[in-house]
C-alpha positions in Angstrom: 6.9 -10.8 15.4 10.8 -10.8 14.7 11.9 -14.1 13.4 14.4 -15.3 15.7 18.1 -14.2 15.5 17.1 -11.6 12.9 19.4 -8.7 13.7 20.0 -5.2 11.4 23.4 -5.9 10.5 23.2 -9.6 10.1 23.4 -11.4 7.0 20.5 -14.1 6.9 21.2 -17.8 6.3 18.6 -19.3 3.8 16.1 -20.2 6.8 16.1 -16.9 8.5 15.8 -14.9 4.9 12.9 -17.1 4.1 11.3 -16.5 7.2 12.1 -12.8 7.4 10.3 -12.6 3.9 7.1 -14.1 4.8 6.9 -12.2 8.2 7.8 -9.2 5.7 4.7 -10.0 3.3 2.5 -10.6 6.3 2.8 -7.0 7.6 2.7 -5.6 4.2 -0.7 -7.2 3.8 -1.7 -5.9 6.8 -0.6 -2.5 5.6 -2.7 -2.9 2.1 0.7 -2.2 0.5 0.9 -2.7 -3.2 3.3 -4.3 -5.1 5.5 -0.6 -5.6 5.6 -0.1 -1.7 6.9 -3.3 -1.1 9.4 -2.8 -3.8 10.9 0.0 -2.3 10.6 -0.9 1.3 12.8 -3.6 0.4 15.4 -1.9 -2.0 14.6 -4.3 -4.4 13.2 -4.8 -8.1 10.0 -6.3 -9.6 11.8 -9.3 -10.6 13.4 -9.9 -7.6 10.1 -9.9 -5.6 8.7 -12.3 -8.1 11.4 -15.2 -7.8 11.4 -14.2 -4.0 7.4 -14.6 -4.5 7.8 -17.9 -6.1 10.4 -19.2 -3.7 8.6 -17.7 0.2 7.4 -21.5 1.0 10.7 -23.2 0.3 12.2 -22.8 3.8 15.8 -22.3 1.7 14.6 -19.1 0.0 18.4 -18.3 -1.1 20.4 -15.6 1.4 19.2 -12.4 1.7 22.0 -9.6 1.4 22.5 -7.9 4.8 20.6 -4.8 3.3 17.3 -6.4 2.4 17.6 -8.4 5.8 18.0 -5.2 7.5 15.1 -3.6 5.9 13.1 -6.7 6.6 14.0 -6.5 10.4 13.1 -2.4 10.5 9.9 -3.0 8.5 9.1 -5.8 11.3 10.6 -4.1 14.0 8.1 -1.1 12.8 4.8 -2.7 13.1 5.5 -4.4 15.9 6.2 -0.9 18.2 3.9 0.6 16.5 1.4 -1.7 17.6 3.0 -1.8 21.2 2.9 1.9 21.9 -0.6 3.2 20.3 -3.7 1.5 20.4 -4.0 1.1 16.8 -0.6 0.5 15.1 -1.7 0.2 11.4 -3.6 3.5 11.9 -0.3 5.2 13.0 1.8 4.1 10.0 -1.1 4.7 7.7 -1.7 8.3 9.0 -0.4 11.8 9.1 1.3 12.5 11.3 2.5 16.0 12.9 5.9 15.1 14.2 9.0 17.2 12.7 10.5 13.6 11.4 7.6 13.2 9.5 6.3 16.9 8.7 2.5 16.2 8.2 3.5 13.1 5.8 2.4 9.6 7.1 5.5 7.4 8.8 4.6 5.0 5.7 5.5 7.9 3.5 9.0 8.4 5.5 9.6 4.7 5.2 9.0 4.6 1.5 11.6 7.4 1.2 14.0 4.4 -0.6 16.9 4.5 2.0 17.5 2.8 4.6 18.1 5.3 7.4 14.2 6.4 6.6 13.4 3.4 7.9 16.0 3.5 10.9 14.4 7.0 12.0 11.0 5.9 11.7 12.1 3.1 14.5 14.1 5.5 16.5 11.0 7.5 16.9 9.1 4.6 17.7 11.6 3.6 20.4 11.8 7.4 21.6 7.6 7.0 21.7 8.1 3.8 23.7 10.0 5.9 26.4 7.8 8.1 26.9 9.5 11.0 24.8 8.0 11.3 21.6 
């Protein structure tokens, strides 16, 4: 699900920021985000989104900052251990969920905390999950 040399920490080149955004939008639609969710899993405001909107076919979507790359790539990164390690990966983002990190609140509800280290920890915990230690 990660596009291709799309590494947190990297600044994206046109092509990988344009594919990075419509991988993004796929998995937000699979979510049932709304507009506000995307917004701030992405650091990012309305206005943005909407040239970014306008601009997600043209494969030379301008460069993404290495910030809204990164988020992009932990979003992605997300879903796609999520998926991997429980049987129902949406249902685990989109639920409540007991674990100290997220204290009863769903792991969507961590990620839309609005900084980026919520999203980092809710991918550490995935990877800790994928060892067998969560």
């Amino acid at each position: 699900m990660l596009p291709e040399k799309l590494d947190p920490g990297s600044t994206g080149t046109s092509r990988e920021s344009a594919v990075a955004f419509r991988a993004f939008l796929a998995v937000a639609d699979r979510l049932g985000l709304p507009v506000r969710d995307r917004l701030a899993l992405l650091g990012i405001a309305k206005s943005t989104y909407t040239v970014w909107l306008k601009r997600r076919e043209d494969p030379e979507l301008r460069e993404v900052d290495g910030d809204k790359l990164d988020r992009m790539a932990y979003v992605l990164g997300i879903y796609e251990l999520a998926g991997r390690v429980f049987p129902d990966g949406v249902a685990w983002i989109t639920r409540a969920n007991r674990a100290p990190v997220f204290a009863g609140l769903r792991p969507l509800d961590r990620m839309l905390g609005g900084r980026i280290e919520d999203l980092l920890e809710t991918l550490q915990y995935l990877k800790t999950a994928a060892q067998g230690w969560a």
